[in-house]
C-alpha positions in Angstrom: 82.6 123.7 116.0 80.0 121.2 114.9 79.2 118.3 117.8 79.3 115.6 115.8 83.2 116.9 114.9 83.7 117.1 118.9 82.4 114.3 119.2 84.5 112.6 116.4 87.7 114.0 117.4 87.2 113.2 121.5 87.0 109.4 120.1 89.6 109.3 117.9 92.0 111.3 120.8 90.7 108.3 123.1 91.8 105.7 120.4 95.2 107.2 120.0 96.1 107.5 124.1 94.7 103.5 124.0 96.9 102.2 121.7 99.9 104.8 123.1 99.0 103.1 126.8 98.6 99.7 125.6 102.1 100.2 123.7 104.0 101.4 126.7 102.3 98.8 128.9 103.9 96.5 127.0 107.4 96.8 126.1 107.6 97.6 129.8 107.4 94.4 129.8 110.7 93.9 127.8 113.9 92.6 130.3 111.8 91.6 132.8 111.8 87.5 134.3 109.6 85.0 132.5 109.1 83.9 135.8 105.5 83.8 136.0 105.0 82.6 132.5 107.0 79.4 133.4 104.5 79.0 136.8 102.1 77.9 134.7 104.1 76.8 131.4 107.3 75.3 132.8 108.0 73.6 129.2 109.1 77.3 127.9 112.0 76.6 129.9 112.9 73.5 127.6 113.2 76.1 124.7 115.5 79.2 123.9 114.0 81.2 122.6 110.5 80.5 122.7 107.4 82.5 121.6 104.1 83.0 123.9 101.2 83.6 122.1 98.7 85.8 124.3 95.5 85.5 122.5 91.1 85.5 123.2 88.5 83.4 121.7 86.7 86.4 120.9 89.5 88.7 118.9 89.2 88.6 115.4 93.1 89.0 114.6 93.4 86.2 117.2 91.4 84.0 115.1 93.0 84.8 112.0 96.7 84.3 113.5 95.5 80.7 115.3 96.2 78.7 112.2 99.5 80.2 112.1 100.3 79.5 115.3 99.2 75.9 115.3 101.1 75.3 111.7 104.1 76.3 113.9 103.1 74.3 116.6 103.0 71.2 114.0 106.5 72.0 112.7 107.5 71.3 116.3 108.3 75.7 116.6 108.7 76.4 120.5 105.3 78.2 120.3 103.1 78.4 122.9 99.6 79.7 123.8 98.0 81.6 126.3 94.4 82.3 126.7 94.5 85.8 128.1 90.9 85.2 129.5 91.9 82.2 131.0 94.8 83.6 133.1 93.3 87.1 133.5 95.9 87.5 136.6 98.9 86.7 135.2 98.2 88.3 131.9 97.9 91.6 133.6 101.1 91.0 135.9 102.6 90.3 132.6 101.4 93.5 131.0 99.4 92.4 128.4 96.9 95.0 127.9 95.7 94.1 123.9 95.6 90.7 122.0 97.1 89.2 120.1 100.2 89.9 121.6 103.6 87.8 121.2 106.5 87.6 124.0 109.8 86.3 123.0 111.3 84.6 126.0 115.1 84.3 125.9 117.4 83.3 128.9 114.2 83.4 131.7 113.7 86.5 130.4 110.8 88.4 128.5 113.0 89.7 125.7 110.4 90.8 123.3 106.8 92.4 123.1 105.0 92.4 120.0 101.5 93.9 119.7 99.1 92.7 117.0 98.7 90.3 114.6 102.2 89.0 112.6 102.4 86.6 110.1 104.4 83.3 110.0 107.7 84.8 108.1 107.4 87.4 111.2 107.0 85.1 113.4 109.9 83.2 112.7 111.8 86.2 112.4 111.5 87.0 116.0 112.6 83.1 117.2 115.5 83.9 115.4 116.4 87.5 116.5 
């Protein structure tokens, strides 16, 4: 076999068990308390369900899924954001491994993990679910 072709498929392998990892890191997430979320966003608690948007300045989808997000915001949705980068801790105690990523909290709890960029029908979708 060729090395570039080794080459090409060791990458592609690596790509896959990333995004398998990330997945799993997630929705491990799912049941768990929302405590530390509310530590440092105790006006989730105010809202049932409410969405947490986990995002970076410097992700692309982020960027593209902001104005979403903030149209929401506007239309008083209980939408929130967090700035991964900002609360590295937490964010890893939370399990968030890939942005944009979405948590639904319901009853104190972290009731949903989404992974990726959604758009706003999707969004609402998952306040109502």
């Amino acid at each position: 076999m060729e090395t570039t072709s080794i080459i090409i498929i060791s990458g592609v392998a690596l790509l896959v068990g990333f995004m398998i990892y990330t997945h799993r890191a997630a929705k491990s997430m799912e049941g768990t308390s929302a405590e530390l979320l509310l530590e440092i966003m105790p006006e989730i608690a105010d809202h049932d369900p409410a969405l947490v948007y986990c995002y970076t300045t410097a992700c692309g989808p982020c960027k593209s899924m902001l104005p979403v997000i903030e149209e929401m915001q506007t239309d008083n949705r209980p939408v929130f954001k967090l700035d991964v980068r900002a609360h590295l801790s937490l964010s890893r105690r939370c399990g968030i491994r890939a942005t944009p990523t979405t948590l639904v909290v319901k009853d104190g709890m972290i009731s949903k993990v989404v992974i990726g960029m959604k758009t706003r029908p999707a969004l609402d979708a998952l306040l109502e679910s």
